[in-house]
C-alpha positions in Angstrom: 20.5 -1.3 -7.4 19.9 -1.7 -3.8 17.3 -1.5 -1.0 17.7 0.2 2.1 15.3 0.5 5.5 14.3 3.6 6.0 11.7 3.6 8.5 9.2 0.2 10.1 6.3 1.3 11.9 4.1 -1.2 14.0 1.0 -0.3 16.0 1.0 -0.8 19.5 -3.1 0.0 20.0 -5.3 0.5 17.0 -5.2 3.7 15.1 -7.0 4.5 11.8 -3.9 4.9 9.5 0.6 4.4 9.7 2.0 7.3 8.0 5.8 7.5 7.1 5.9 11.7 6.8 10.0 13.1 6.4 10.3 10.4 3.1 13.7 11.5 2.3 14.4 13.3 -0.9 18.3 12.8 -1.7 19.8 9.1 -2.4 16.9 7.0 -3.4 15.1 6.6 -7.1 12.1 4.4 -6.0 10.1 3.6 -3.1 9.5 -0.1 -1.7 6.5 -0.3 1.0 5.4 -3.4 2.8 2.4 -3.4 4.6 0.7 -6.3 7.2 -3.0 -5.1 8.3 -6.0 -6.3 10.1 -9.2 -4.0 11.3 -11.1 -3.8 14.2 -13.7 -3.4 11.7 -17.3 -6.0 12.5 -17.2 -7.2 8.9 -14.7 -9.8 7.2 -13.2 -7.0 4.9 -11.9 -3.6 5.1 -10.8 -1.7 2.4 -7.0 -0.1 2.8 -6.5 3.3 1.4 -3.3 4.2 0.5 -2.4 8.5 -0.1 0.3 10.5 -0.5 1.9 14.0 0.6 -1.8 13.7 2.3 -4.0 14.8 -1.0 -7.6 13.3 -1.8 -7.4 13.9 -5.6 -5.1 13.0 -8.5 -5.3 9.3 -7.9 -6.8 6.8 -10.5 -6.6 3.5 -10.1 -7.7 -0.3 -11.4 -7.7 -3.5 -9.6 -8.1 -7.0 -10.9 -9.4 -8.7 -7.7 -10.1 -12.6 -7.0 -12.3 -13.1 -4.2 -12.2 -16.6 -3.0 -13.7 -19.5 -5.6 -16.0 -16.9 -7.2 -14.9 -15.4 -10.4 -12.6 -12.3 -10.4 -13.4 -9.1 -11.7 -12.2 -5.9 -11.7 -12.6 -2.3 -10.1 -12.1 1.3 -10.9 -11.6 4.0 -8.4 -12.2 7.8 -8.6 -9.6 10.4 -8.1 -9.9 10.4 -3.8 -7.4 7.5 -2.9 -5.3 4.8 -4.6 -7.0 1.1 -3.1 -4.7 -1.0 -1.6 -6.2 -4.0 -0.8 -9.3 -5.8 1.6 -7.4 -6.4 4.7 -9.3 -8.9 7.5 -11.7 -7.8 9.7 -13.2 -8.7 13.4 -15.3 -11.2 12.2 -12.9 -13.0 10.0 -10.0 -15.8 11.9 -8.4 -13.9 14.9 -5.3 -12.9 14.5 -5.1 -13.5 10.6 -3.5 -10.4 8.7 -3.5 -9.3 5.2 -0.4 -8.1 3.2 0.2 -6.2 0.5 3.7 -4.7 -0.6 3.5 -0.8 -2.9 6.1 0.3 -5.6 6.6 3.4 -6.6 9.0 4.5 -9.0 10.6 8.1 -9.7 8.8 9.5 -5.9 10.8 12.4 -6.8 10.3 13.0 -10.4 8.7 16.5 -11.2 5.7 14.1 -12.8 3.1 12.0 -12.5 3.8 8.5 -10.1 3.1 5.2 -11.2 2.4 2.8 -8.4 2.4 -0.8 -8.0 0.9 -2.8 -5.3 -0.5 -5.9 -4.6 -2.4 -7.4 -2.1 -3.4 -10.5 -0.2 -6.0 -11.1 2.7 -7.8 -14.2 3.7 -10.3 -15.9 6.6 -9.3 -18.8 6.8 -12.9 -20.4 6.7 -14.5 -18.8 4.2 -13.0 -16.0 2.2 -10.0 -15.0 0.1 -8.9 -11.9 -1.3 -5.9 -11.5 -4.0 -5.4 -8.3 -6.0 -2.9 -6.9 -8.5 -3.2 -2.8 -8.5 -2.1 -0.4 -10.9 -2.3 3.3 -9.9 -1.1 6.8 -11.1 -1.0 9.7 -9.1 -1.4 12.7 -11.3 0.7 15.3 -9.4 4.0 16.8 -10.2 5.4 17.3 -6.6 7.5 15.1 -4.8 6.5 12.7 -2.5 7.7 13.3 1.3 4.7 11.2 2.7 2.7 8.3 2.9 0.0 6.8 4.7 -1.8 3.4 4.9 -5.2 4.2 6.0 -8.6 1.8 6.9 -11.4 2.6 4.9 -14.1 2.4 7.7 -12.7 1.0 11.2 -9.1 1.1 12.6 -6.4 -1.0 12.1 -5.2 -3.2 15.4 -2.4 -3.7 17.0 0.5 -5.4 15.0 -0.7 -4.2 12.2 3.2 -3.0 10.6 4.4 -1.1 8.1 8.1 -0.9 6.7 9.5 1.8 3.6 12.9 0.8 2.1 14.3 3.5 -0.7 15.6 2.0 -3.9 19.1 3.2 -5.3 20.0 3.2 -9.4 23.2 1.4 -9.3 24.8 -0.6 -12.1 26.0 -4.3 -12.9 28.3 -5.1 -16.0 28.3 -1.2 -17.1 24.3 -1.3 -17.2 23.0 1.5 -15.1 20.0 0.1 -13.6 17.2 2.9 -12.0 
């Protein structure tokens, strides 16, 4: 098994979403995405939206979320998008960012996806956000893009995102995929 880049995308003015279109469909099993955000947004959260293939239905997703000191809890979505995190806003510490990294196995399976991703933001005076997402996207075609998108504002500058494809391989005569 291996992990190689195939495409890192980082914002040189703010734009509302990073899309990786032309996902190859030969020589990879899985799909790796790591994602660094902020928003221009005047709040201390944004939500990030994550679809594929550029669809608004199919998706269905739950998050357990801990928000700072509070107690966690957790959220459902509808079928629109698959949440991928509360990345800092404009009112939160300049220049702080929020991560997340996606993994999605068999993107070219003639099935449903399941997804992976988790997520961390925080302002450094007053507010943290962790969260550990599950997600299936109930469509049987293939996926050829993606795009990490702000909920309400944009996201800014340096904001990055990089896809690496996963390869099956095998160690000790165990196929691994």
């Amino acid at each position: 098994m291996s992990m190689q880049l195939i495409q890192h995308i980082e914002l040189v003015s703010a734009q509302k979403s990073i899309t990786f279109n032309s996902i190859p469909q030969t020589g990879f099993t899985d799909l790796f995405i790591f994602y660094s955000t902020r928003s221009d947004r005047s709040a201390i959260d944004d939500p990030i939206n994550i679809t594929y293939n550029g669809t608004s239905s199919g998706y269905s997703t739950i998050s357990a979320i801990g928000a700072g000191s509070g107690n966690g809890y957790i959220e459902t979505y509808g079928t629109s998008v698959t949440f991928g995190g509360y990345m800092p806003g404009a009112s939160t510490t300049a220049n702080t960012f929020g991560s997340g990294s996606i993994y999605i196995t068999n993107y070219r399976v003639s099935a449903s996806k399941s997804i992976s991703l988790e997520f961390v933001a925080e302002n450094n005076a007053t507010t943290s956000y962790q969260n550990l997402t599950s997600s299936l996207w109930s469509n049987n075609a293939a996926i050829s893009s993606l795009s990490v998108t702000a909920q309400v504002g944009n996201l800014v500058a340096g904001s990055s995102a990089t896809l690496f494809g996963i390869t099956s391989g095998s160690s000790n005569g165990v196929t691994v995929s």
